[in-house]
C-alpha positions in Angstrom: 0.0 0.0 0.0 1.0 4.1 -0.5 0.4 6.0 2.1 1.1 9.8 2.9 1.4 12.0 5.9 2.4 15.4 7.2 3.8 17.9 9.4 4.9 15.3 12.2 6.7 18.1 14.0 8.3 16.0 16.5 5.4 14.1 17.5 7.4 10.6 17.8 4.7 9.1 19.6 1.5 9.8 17.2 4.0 9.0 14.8 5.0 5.3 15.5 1.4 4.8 16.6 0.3 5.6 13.3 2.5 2.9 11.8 1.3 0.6 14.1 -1.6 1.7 13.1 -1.8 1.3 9.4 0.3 -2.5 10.1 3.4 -0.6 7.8 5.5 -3.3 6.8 8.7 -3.3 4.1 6.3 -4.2 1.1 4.6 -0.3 1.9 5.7 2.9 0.9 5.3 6.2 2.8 5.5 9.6 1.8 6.0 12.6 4.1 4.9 15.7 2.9 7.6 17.7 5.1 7.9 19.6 8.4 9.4 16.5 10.2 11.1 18.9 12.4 10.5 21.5 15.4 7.6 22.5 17.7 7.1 19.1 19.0 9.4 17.2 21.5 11.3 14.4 19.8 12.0 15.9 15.9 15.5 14.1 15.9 13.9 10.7 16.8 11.6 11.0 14.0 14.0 11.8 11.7 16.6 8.7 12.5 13.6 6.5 12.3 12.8 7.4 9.0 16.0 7.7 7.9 16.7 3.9 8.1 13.3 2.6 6.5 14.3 2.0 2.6 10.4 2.8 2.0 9.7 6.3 3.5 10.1 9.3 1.2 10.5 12.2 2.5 9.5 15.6 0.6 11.1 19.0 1.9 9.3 21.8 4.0 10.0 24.7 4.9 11.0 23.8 8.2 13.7 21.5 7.0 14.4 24.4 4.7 14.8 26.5 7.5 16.7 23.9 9.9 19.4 22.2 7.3 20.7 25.8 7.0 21.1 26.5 10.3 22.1 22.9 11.6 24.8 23.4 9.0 26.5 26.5 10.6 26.6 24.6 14.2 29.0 22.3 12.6 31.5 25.0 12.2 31.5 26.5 15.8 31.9 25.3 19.3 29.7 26.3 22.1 31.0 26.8 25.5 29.6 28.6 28.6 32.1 31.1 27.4 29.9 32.1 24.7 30.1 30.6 20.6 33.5 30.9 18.7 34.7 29.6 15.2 36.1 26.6 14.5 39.6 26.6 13.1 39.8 27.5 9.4 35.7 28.5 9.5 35.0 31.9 8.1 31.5 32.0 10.1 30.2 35.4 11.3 29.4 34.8 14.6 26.7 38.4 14.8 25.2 36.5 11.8 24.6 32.8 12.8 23.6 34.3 16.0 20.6 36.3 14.4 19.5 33.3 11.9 19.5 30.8 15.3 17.6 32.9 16.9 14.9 33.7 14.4 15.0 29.4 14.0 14.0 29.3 17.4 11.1 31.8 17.4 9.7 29.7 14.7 9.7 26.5 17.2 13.3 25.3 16.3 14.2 24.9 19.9 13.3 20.9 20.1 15.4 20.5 16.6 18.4 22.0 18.3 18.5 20.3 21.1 18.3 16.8 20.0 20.7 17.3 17.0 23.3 18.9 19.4 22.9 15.8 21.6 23.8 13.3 19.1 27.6 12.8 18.5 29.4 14.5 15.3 29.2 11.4 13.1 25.2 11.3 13.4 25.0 15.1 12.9 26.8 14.8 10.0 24.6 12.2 8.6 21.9 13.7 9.7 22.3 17.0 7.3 23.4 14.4 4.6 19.7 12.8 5.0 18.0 16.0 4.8 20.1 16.7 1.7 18.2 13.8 0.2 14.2 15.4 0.8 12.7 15.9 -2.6 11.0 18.9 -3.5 8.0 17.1 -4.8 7.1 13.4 -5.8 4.4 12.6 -9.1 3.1 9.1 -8.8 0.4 6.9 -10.1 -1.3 4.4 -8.2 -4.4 2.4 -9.2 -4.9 4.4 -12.2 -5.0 7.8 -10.3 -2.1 10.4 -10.7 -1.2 12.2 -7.5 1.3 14.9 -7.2 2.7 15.6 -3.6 4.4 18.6 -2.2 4.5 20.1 0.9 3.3 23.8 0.5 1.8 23.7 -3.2 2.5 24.7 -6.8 5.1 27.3 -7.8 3.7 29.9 -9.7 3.0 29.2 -13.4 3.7 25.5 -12.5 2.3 22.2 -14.0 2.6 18.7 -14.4 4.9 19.3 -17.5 7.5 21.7 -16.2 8.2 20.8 -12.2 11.6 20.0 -12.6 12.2 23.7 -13.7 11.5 25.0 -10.4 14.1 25.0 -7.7 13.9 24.7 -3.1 12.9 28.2 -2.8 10.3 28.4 -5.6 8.3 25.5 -3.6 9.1 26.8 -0.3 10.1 30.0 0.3 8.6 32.1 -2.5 5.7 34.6 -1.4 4.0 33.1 -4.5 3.8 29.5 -4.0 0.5 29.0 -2.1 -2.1 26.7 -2.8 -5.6 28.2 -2.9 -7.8 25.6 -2.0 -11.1 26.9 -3.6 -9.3 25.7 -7.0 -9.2 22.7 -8.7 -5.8 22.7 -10.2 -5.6 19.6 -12.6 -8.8 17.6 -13.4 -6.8 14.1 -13.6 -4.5 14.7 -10.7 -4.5 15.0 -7.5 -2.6 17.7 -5.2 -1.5 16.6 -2.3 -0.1 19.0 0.5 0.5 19.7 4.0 1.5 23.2 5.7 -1.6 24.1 6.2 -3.5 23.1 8.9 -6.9 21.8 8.0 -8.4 23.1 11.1 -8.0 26.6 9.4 -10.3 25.7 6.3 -13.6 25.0 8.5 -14.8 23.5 11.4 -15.7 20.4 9.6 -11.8 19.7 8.9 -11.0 20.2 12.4 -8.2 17.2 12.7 -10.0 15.7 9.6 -8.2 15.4 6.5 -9.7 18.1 3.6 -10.6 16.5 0.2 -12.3 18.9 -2.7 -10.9 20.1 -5.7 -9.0 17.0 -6.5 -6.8 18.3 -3.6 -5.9 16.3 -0.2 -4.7 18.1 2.2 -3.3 16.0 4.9 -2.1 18.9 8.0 -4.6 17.8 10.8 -2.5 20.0 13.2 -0.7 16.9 15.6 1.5 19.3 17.3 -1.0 22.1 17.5 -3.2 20.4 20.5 -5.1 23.5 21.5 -6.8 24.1 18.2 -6.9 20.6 16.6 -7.0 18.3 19.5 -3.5 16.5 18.4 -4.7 14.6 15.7 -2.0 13.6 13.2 -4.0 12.1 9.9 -2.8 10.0 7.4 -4.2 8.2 3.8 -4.0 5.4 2.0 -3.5 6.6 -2.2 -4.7 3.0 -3.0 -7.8 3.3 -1.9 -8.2 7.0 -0.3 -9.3 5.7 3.4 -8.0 8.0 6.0 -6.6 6.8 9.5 -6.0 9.1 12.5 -4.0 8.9 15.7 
C-alpha cells in the first residue's frame, strides 16, 4: 500500500502509533509531505527512524528548509559557557549565525536544536546528509490515479509538464507559491499537501483530512493540540481511506 502524511513536528509518539496503526511493513511505501522537524518534542527521533526505512520518502518543508541551514552553521562552531566561537579554518560570522539561530528558534526550532546537538558528530553529519536527500515534490500513479505531492503547493506558473524547472525556494520559500484551496488545479490529478493546517479551512476539517478540488490536504495539526485536539492524519492513495492517531 502508498500511504502519505504530514507535518509530524516531533510528534514521535503519534508517529510510530500511526505505523502501528496502518500494520506498515517493508512491502509499503510512505511519503512525508515535510515539516518533520520543530515544535514538538522528539524531531530528531523522527528523523533517524525514518531515515533507516528504505520505503519512507521524505518531501522538503520549509521547516527543513529553514533547519538544514542552520544545523549546518553549528558544525563549524563550538559552544561553550564562554559564549560561541569559530572553529579553526571557518569563516562563520558569529553576529550573523547568531541572528539566523535565533529567528529558527522563534519559529519553534528549539526541540530541533536540542536533540541534533545531543547526538555525536558522526550522526550530525549524517543527519544533514539525510535532509540533503528530501525531494522537492514526488508525481506518482497508483491504481490508475495520478497524485502529485508537495508540501506547500505549486510554484507559480507551474504544471505537471514543467516541475523539474523549479528550484527549493520556488516550492518553499517564495511569497507566490501558495495553494488556494477553492481551485481545482488539474482535473486528472491530485494535489497533495500539508503546511496548512486543515483546522483553518472550516470546522468540519478540524483534525480531519480536507478533500475537494481533486486536492488532499493531509495537515490535521498533531502538534497544534489547542486548536486541533493533536490529531496527526494520514491516507491510504490506493484506496483514499483515512486513519488518524
Amino acid at each position: 500500500m502508498i500511504y502519505a502524511m504530514s507535518d509530524i513536528h516531533g510528534c514521535y509518539g503519534q508517529y510510530m502509533k500511526m505505523l502501528d496503526k496502518i500494520n506498515f511493513t517493508d512491502k509499503d511505501t510512505l511519503y512525508v509531505l515535510g515539516d518533520v522537524l520543530d515544535w514538538g518534542p522528539q524531531p530528531i527521533e523522527v528523523l533517524k527512524d525514518m531515515s533507516v526505512r528504505h520505503n519512507v520518502v521524505p518531501i522538503i518543508g520549509n521547516h527543513e528548509y529553514a533547519a538544514h541551514e542552520i544545523l549546518k552553521q553549528f558544525q563549524l562552531v563550538d559552544i561553550t559557557r564562554a559564549g560561541i566561537k569559530k572553529k579553526t579554518g571557518s569563516d562563520i560570522n558569529i553576529e550573523t549565525f547568531t541572528f539566523e539561530v535565533q529567528t529558527w528558534l522563534n519559529i519553534g526550532g528549539g526541540p530541533t536544536k536540542q536533540g541534533f546537538m545531543r547526538l555525536p558528530e558522526d550522526e550530525r553529519d549524517y543527519m544533514l546528509e539525510y535532509l540533503e536527500e528530501f525531494s522537492l515534490y514526488e508525481m506518482i500513479e497508483v491504481n490508475g490515479n495520478k497524485f502529485i505531492l508537495t508540501h506547500i503547493g505549486l510554484p507559480k506558473d507551474a504544471d505537471q509538464n514543467n516541475l523539474d524547472s523549479f528550484d527549493a525556494y520556488d516550492f518553499i520559500a517564495d511569497p507566490d507559491t501558495y495553494t488556494d484551496y477553492n481551485r481545482k488545479y488539474f482535473d486528472d490529478i491530485f494535489l497533495v499537501t500539508g503546511h496548512c493546517s486543515t483546522f483553518g479551512l472550516g470546522e468540519e476539517y478540524r483534525g480531519r483530512i480536507y478533500c475537494k478540488h481533486n486536492h488532499i490536504a493531509i495537515d490535521t495539526g498533531a502538534v497544534f493540540k489547542d486548536e486541533s485536539g493533536g490529531v496527526m492524519g494520514c491516507i491510504c492513495l490506493d484506496t483514499l481511506e483515512e486513519y488518524y492517531v
